[in-house]
PDB file of N, H, CA, C and O in Angstrom:
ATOM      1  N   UNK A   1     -54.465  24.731 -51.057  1.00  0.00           N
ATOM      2  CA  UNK A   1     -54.735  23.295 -51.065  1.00  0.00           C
ATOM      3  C   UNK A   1     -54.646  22.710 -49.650  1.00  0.00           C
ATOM      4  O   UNK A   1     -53.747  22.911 -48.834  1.00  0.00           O
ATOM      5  N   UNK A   2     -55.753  21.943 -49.506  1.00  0.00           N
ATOM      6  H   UNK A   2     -56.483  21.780 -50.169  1.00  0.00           H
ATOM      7  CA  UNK A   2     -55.236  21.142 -48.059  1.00  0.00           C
ATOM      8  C   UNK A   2     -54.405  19.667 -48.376  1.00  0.00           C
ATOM      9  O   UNK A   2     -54.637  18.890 -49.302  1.00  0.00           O
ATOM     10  N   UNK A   3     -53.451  19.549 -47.393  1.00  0.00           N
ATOM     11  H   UNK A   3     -53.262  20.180 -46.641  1.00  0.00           H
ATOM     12  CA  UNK A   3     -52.882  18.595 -46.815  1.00  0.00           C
ATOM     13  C   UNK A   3     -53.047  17.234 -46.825  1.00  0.00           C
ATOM     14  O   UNK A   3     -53.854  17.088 -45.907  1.00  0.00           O
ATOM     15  N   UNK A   4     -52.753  15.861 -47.373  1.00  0.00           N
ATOM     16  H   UNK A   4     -52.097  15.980 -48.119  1.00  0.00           H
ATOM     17  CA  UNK A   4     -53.417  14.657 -46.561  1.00  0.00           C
ATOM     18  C   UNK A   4     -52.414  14.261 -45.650  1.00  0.00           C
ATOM     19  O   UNK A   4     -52.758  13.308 -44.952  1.00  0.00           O
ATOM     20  N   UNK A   5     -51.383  14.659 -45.461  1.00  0.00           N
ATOM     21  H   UNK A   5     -51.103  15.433 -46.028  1.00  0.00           H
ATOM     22  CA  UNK A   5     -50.481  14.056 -44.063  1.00  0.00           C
ATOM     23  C   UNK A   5     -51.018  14.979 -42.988  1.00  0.00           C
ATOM     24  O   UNK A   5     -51.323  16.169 -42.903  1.00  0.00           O
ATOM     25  N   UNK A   6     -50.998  13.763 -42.094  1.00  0.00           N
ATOM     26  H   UNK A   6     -50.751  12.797 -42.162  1.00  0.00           H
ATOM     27  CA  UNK A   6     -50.994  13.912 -40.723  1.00  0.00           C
ATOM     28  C   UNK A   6     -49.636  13.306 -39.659  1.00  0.00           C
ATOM     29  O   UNK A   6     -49.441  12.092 -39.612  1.00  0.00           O
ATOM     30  N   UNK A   7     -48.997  14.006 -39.066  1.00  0.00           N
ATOM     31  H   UNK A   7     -49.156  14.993 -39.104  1.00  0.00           H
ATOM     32  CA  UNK A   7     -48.125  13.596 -38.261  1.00  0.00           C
ATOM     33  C   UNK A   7     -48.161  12.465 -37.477  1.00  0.00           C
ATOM     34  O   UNK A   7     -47.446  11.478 -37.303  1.00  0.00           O
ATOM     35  N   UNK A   8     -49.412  12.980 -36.968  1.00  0.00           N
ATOM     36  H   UNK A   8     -49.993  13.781 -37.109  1.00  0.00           H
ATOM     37  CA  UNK A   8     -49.862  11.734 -35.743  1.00  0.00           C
ATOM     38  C   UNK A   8     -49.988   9.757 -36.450  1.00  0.00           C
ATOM     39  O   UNK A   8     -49.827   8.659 -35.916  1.00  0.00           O
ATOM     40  N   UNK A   9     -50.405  10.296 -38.070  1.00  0.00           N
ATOM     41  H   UNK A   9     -50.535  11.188 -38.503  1.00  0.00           H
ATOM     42  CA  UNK A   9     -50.873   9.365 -38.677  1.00  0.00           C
ATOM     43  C   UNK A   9     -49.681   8.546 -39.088  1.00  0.00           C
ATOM     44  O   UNK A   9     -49.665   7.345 -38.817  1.00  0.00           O
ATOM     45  N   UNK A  10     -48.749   9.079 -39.683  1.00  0.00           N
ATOM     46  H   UNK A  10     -48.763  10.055 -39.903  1.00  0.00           H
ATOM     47  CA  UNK A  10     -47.555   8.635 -40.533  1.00  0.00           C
ATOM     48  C   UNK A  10     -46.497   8.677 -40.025  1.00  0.00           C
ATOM     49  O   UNK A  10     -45.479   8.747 -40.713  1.00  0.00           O
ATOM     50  N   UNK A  11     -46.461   8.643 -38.564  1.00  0.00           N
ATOM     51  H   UNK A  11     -47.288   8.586 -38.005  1.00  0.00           H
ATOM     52  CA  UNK A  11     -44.887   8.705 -37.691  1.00  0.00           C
ATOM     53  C   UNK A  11     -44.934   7.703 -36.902  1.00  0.00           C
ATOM     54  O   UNK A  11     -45.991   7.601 -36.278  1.00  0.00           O
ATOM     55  N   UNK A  12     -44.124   6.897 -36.707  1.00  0.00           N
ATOM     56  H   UNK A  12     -43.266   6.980 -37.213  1.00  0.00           H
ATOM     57  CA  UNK A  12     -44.127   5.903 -35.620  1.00  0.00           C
ATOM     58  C   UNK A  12     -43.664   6.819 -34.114  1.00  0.00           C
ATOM     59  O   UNK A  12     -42.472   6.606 -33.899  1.00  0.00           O
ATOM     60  N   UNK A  13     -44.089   7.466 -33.379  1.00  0.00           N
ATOM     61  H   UNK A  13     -45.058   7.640 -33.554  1.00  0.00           H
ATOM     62  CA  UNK A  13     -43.222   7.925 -32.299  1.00  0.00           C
ATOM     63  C   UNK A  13     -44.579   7.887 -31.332  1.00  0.00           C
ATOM     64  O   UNK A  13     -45.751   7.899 -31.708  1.00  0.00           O
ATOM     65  N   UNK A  14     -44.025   7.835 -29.880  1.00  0.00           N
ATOM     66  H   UNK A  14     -43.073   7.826 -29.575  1.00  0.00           H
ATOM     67  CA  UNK A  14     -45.005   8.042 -28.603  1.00  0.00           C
ATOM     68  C   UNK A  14     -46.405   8.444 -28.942  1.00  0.00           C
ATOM     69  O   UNK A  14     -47.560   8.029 -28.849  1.00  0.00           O
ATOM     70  N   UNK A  15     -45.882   9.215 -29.274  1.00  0.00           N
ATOM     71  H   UNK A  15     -44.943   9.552 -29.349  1.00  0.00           H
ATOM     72  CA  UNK A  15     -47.563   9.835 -29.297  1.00  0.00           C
ATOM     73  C   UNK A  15     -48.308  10.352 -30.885  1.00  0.00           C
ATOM     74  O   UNK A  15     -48.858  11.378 -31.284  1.00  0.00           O
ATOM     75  N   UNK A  16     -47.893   8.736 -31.599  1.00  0.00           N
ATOM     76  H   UNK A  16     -47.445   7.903 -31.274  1.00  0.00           H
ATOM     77  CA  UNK A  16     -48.512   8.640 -33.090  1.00  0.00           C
ATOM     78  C   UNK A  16     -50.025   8.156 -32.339  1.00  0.00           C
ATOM     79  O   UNK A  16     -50.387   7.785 -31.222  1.00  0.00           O
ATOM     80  N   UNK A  17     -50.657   8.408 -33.704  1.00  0.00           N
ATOM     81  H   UNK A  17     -50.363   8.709 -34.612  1.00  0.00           H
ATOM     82  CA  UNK A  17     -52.200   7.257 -33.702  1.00  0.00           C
ATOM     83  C   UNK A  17     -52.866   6.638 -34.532  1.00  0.00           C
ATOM     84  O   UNK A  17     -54.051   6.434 -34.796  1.00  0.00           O
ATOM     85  N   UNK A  18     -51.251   6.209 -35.129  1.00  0.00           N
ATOM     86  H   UNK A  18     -50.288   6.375 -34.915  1.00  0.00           H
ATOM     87  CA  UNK A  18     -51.075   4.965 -35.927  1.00  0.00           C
ATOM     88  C   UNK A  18     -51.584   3.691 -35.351  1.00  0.00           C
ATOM     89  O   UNK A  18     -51.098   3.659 -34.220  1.00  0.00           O
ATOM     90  N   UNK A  19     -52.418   2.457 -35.558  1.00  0.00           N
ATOM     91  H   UNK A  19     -52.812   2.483 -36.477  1.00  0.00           H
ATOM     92  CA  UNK A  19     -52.504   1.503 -35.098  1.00  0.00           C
ATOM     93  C   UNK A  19     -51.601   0.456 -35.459  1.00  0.00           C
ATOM     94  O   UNK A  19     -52.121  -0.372 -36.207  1.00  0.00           O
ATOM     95  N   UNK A  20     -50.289   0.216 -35.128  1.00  0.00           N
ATOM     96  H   UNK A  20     -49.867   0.889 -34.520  1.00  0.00           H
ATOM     97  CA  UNK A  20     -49.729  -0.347 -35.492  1.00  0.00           C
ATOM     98  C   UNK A  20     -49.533  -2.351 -35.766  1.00  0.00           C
ATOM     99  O   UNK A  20     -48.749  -3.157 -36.267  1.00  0.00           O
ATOM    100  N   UNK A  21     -50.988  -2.298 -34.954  1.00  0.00           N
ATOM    101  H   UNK A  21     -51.625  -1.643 -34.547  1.00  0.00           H
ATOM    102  CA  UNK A  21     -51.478  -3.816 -35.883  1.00  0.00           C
ATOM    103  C   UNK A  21     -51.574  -3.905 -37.107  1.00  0.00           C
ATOM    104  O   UNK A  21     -51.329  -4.859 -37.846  1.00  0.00           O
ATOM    105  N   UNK A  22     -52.086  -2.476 -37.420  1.00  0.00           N
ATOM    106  H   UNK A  22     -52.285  -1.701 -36.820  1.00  0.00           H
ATOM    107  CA  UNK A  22     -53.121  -2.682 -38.814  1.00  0.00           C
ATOM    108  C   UNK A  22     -51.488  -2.834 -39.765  1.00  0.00           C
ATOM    109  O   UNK A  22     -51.556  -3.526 -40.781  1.00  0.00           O
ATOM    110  N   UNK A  23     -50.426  -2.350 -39.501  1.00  0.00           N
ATOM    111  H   UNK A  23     -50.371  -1.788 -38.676  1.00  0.00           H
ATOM    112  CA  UNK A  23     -49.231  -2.633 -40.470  1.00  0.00           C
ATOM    113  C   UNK A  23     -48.724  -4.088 -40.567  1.00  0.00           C
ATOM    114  O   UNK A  23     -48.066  -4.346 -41.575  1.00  0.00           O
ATOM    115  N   UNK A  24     -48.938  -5.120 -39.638  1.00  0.00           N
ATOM    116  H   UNK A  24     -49.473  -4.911 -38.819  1.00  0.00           H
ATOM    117  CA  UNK A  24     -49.263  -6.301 -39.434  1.00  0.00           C
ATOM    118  C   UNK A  24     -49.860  -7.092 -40.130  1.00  0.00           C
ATOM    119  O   UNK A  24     -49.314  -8.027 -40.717  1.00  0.00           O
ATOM    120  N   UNK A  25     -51.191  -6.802 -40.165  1.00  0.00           N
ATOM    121  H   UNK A  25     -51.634  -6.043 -39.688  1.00  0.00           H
ATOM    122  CA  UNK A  25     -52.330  -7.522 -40.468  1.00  0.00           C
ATOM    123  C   UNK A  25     -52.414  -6.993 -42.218  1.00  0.00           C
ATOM    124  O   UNK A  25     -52.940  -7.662 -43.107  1.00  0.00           O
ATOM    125  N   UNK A  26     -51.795  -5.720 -42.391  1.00  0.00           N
ATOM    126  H   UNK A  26     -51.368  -5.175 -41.669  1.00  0.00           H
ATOM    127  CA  UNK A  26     -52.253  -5.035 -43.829  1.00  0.00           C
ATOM    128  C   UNK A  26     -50.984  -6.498 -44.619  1.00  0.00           C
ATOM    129  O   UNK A  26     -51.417  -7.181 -45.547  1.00  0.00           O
ATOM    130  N   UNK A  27     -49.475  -6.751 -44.054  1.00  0.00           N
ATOM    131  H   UNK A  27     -49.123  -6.196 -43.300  1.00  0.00           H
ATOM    132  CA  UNK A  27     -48.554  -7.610 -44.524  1.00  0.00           C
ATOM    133  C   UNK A  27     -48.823  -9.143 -44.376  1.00  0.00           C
ATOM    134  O   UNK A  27     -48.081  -9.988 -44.878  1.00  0.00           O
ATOM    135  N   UNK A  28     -49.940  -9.437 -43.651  1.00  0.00           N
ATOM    136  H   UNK A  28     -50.543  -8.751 -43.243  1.00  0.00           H
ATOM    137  CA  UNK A  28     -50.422 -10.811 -43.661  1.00  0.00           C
ATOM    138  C   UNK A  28     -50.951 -10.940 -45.163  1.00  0.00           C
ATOM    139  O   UNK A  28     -50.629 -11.574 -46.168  1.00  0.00           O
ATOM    140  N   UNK A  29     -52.067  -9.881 -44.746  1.00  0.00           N
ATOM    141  H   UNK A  29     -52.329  -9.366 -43.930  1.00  0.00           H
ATOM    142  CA  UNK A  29     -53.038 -10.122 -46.300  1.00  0.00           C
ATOM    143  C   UNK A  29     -52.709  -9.617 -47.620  1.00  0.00           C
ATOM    144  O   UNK A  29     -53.273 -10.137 -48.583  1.00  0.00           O
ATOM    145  N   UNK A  30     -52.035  -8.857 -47.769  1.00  0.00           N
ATOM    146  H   UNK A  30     -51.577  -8.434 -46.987  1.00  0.00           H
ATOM    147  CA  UNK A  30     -50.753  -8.801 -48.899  1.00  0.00           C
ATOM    148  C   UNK A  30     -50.539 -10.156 -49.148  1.00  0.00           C
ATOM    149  O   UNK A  30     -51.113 -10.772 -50.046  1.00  0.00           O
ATOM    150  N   UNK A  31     -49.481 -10.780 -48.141  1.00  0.00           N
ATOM    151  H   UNK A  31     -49.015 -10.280 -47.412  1.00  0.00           H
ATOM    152  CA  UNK A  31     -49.021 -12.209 -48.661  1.00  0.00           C
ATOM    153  C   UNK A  31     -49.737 -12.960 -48.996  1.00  0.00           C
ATOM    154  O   UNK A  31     -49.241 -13.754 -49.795  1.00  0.00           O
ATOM    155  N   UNK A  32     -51.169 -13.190 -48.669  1.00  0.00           N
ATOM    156  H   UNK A  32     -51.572 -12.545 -48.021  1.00  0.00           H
ATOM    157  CA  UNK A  32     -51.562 -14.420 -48.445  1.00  0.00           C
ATOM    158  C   UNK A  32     -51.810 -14.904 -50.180  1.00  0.00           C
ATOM    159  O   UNK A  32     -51.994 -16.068 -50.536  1.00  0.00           O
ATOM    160  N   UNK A  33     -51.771 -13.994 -50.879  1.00  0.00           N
ATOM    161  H   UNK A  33     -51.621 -13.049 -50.590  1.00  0.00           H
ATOM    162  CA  UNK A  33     -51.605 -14.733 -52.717  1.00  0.00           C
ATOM    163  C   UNK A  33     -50.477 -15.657 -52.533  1.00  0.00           C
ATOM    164  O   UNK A  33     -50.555 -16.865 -52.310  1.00  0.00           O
ATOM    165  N   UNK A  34     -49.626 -15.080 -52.631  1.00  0.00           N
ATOM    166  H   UNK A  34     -49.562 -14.098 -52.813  1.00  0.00           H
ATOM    167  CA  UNK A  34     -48.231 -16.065 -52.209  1.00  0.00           C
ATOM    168  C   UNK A  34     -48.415 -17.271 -51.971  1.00  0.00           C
ATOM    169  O   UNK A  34     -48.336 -18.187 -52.790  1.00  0.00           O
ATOM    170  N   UNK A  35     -48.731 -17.368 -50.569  1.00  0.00           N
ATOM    171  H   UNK A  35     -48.794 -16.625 -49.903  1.00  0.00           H
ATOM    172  CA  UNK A  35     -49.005 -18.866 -49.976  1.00  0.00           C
ATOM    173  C   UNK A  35     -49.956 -19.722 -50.356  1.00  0.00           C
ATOM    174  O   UNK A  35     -49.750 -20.934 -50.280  1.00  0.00           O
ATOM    175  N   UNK A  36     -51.205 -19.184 -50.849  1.00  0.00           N
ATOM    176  H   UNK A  36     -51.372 -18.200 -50.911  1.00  0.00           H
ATOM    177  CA  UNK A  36     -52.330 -20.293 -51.530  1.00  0.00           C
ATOM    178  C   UNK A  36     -51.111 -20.200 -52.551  1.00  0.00           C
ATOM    179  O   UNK A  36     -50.012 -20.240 -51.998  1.00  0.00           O
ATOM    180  N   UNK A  37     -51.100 -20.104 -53.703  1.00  0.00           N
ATOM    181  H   UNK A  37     -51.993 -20.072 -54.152  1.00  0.00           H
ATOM    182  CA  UNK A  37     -49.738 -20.074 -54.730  1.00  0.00           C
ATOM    183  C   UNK A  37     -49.004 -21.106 -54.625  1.00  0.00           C
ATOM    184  O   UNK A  37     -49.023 -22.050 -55.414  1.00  0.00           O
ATOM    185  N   UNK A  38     -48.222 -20.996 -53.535  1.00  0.00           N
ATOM    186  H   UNK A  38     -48.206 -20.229 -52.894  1.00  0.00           H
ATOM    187  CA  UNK A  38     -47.322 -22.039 -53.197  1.00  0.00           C
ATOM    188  C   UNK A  38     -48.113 -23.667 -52.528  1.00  0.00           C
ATOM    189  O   UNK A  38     -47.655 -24.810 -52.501  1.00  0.00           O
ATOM    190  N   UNK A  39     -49.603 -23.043 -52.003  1.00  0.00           N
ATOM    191  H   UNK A  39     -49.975 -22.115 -52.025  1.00  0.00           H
ATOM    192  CA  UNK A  39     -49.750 -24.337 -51.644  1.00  0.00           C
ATOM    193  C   UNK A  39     -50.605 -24.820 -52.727  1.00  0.00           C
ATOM    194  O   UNK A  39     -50.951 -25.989 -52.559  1.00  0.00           O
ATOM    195  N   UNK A  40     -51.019 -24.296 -53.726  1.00  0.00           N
ATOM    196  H   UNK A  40     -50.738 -23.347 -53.862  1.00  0.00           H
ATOM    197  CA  UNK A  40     -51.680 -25.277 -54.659  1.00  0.00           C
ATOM    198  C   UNK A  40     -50.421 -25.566 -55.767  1.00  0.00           C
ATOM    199  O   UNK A  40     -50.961 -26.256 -56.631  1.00  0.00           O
ATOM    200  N   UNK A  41     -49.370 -25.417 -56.051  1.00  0.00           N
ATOM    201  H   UNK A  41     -48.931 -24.856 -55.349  1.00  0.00           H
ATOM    202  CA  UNK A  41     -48.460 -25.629 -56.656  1.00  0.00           C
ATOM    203  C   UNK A  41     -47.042 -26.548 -56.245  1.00  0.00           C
ATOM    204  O   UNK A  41     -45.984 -26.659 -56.863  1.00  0.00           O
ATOM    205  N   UNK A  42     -47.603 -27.309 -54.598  1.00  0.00           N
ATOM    206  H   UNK A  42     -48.463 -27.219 -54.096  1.00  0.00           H
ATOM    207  CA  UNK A  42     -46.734 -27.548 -54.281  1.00  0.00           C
ATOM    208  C   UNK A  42     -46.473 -29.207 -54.682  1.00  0.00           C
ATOM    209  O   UNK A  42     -47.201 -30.183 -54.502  1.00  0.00           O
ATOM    210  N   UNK A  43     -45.161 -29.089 -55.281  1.00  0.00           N
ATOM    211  H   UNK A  43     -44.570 -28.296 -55.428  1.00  0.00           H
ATOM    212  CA  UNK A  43     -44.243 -30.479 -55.716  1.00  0.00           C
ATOM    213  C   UNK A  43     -44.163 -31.593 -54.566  1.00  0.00           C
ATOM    214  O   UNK A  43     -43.534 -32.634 -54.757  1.00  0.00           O
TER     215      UNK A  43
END
């Protein structure tokens, strides 16, 4: 069987090539249900 981990991919260290915006930007847009949520519901 092959593998889907990659080291480079799934490690935070020097010499990952992880883009570590995209973990950023992936937790913005996650939330953003939340906040319309809260702003059309707001008291």
């Amino acid at each position: 069987p092959n593998s889907l981990y990659f080291e480079k991919l799934a490690t935070y260290s020097p010499e990952d090539e992880f883009d570590h915006k995209a973990g950023e930007y992936f937790t913005k847009v996650w939330g953003l249900p939340l906040k319309v949520f809260a702003r059309a519901n707001k008291k």
